[in-house]
C-alpha positions as CSV (number, residue, x, y, z in Angstrom):
1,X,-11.3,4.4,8.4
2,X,-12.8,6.5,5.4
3,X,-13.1,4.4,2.0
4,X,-10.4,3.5,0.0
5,X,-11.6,5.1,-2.8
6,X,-12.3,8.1,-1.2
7,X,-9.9,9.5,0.3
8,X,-7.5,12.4,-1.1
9,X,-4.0,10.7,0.2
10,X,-5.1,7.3,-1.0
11,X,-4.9,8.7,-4.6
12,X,-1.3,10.5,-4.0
13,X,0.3,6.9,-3.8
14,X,0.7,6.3,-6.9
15,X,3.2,9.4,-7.1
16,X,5.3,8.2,-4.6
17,X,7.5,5.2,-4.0
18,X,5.7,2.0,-3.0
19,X,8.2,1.7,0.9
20,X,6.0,5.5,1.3
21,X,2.3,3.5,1.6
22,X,2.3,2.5,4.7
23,X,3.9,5.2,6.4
24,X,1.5,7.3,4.7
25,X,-1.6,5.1,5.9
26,X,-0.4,5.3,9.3
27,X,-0.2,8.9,9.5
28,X,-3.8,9.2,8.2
29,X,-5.1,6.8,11.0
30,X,-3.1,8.5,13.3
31,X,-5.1,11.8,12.2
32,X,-8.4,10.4,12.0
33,X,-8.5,8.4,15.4
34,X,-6.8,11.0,16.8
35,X,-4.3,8.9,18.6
36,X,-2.0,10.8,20.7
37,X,1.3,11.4,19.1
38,X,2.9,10.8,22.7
39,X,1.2,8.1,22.8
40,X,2.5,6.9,19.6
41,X,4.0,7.8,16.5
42,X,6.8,7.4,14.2
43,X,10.2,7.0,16.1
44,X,13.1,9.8,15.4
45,X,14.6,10.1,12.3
46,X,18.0,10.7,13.5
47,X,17.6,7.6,15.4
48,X,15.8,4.7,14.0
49,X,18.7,3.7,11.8
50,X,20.4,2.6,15.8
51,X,17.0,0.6,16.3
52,X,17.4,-0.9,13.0
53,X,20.5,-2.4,13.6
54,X,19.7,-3.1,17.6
55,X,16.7,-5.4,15.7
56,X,18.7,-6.9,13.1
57,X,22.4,-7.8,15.2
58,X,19.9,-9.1,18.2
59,X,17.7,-11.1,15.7
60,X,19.1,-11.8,12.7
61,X,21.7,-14.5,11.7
62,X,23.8,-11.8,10.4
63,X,27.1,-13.8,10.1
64,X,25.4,-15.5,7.2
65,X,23.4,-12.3,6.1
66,X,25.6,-9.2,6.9
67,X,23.2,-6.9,5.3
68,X,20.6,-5.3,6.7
69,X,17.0,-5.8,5.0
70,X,14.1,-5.6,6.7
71,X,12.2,-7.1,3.6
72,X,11.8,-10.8,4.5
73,X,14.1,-10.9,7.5
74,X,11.5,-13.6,9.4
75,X,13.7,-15.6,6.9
76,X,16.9,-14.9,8.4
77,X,15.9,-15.2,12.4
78,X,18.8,-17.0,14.6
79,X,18.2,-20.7,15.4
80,X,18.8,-20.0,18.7
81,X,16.1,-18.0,19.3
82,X,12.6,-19.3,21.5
83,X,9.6,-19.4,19.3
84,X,6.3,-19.6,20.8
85,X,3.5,-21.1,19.1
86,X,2.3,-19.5,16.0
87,X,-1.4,-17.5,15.8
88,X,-3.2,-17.3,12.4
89,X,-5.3,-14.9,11.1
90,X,-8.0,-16.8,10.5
91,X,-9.8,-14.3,8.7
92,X,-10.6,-12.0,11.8
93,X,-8.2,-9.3,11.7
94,X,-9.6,-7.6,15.2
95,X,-9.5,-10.9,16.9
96,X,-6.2,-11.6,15.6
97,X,-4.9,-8.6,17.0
98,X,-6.8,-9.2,20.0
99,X,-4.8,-12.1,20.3
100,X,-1.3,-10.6,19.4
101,X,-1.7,-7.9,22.5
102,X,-2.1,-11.3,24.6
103,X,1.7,-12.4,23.9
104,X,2.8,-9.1,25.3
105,X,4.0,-8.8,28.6
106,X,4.8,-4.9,28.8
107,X,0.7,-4.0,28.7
108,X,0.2,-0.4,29.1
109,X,3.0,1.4,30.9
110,X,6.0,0.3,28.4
111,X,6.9,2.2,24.9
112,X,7.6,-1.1,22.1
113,X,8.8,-0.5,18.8
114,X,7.2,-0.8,15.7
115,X,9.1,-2.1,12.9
116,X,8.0,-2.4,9.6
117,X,9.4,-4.8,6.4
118,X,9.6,-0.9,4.9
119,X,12.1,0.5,7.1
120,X,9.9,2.7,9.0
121,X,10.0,2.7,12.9
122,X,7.4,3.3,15.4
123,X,7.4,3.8,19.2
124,X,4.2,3.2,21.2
125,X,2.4,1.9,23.7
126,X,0.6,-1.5,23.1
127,X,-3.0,0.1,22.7
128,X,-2.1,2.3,20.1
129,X,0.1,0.0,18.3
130,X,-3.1,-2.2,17.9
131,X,-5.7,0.6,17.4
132,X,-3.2,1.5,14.4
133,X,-2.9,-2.3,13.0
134,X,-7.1,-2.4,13.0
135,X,-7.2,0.3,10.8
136,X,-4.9,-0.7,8.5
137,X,-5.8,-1.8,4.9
138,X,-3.7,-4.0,3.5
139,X,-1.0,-1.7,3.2
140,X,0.6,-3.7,5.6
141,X,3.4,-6.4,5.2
142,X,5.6,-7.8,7.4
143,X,6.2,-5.9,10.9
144,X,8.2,-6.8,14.0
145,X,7.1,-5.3,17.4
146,X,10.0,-5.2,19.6
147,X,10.8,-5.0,23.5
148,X,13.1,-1.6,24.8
149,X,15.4,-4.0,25.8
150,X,15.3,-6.2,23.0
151,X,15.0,-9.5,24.7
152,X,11.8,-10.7,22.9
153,X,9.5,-9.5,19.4
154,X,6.6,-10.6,18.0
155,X,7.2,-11.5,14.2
156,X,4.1,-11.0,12.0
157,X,4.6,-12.6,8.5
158,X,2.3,-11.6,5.6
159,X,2.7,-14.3,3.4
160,X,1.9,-16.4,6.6
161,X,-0.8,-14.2,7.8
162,X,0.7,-15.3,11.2
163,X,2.6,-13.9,14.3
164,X,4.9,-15.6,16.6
165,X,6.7,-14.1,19.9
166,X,10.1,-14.9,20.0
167,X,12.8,-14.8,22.9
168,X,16.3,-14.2,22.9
């Protein structure tokens, strides 16, 4: 990816809302790797909202947080939900995600969806989910990548700098 500093779009930010960044970021990357938008890309507007709420009534303790907020929601999973075993960082971002696309089942013939702590929602296959994470630059905050069928996610937490798969 092209310098922070250097790039046109980078310097627009600061005119928009901060929820705009990311999605913003992902549309350059999507540009300049030129991953194919049927391949991946940002899910229907007039349809996310139902993947939203999918997420948060399959995931979310929502009896005792009837809201919907994406913003810190790893806070409000269900305890009766399966965790796996937590990866870290560790400083190596490839390797980390190397290491995320190993707790996915659905390898390349499945659309997931990409949920981010913004609001935004992404469909895609796993390679370009991960092509898009690596190229990221620390725009990024909390981001749920989700099953069609919405019997397992992988959770990645910022302020952890962590991701764990979780069943229903």
């Amino acid at each position: 990816m092209s310098d922070w500093k250097n790039t046109e779009w980078r310097k627009s930010l600061k005119n928009k809302p901060l929820k705009y960044w990311i999605r913003d970021e992902i549309e350059e990357i999507i540009k300049e790797e030129h991953i194919d938008r049927k391949r991946f890309g940002e899910y229907s507007k007039l349809k996310y909202e139902e993947v939203v709420k999918r997420f948060y009534y399959t995931y979310m303790n929502y009896e005792k947080y009837p809201q919907i907020e994406l913003a810190y929601c790893w806070l409000h999973f269900r305890d009766s939900l399966y965790k796996g075993d937590n990866i870290c960082v560790g400083g190596d971002w490839k390797y980390f995600l190397h290491q995320l696309g190993e707790l996915i089942e659905e390898k390349e013939d499945t659309k997931l969806y990409m949920i981010l702590s913004q609001g935004w929602v992404y469909e895609g296959f796993i390679k370009e989910i991960l092509d898009v994470l690596g190229e990221t630059d620390g725009l990024l905050e909390d981001f749920y990548i989700v099953s069609p069928e919405f019997d397992w996610m992988i959770a990645y937490c910022d302020d952890g700098e962590s991701v764990a798969l979780y069943r229903i």
